[in-house]
N, C-alpha and C positions, 0 to 999 in steps of 0.2 A: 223804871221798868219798861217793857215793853211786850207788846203785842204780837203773837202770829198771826197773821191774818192768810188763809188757808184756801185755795177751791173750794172747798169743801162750802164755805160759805154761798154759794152759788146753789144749795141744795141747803141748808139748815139753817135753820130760822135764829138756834137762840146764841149762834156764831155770828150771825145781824146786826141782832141785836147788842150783844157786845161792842163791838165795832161804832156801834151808834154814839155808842155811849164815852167812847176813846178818842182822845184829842190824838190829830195824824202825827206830832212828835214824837208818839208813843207805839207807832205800827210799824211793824216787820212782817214783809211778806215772806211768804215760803211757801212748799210746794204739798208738804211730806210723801213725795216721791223715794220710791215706786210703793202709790198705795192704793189700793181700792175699795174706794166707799160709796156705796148707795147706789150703787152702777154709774157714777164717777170714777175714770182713772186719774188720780191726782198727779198731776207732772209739771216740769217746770214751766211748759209751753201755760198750762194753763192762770200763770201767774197773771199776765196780761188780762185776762178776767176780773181778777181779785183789783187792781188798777183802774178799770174801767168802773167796776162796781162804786169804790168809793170814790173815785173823779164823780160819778152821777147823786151819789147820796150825799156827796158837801156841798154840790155845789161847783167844783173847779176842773178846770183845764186837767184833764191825764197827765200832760208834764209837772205841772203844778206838785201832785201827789207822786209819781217819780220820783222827783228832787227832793220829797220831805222824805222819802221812803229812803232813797240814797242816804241823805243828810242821818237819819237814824241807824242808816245799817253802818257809817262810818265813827259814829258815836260810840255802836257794840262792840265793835273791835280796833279799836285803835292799834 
């Protein structure tokens, strides 16, 4: 299975917490562009966000989680 992991989480807690709890071979970023929540516009730009967010809560290099992020998105669609 795997994970969205959303902007959104940059505004909601128990999408955080989620995340906390998910090993990164399990996350798939996304955008759900064009959305508007909480007075966040969710777009793709703001991916780079959701990247940085878990590079600082594991612990690792942004590349680091990039490549597992890659690594998963090429798992989902072979």
């Amino acid at each position: 299975y795997f994970i969205g992991a959303n902007p959104a989480l940059l505004i909601q807690e128990k999408h955080r917490v989620v995340l906390d709890y998910v090993s990164l071979e399990n996350i798939i970023t996304e955008s759900d562009s064009p959305y508007y929540y909480r007075g966040l516009n969710l777009t793709p730009e703001l991916v780079k966000e959701v990247v940085l967010y878990l590079s600082k809560r594991r612990g690792l290099h942004p590349l680091k989680v990039k490549e597992a992020i890659y690594e998963n998105f090429k798992k989902l669609f072979k």
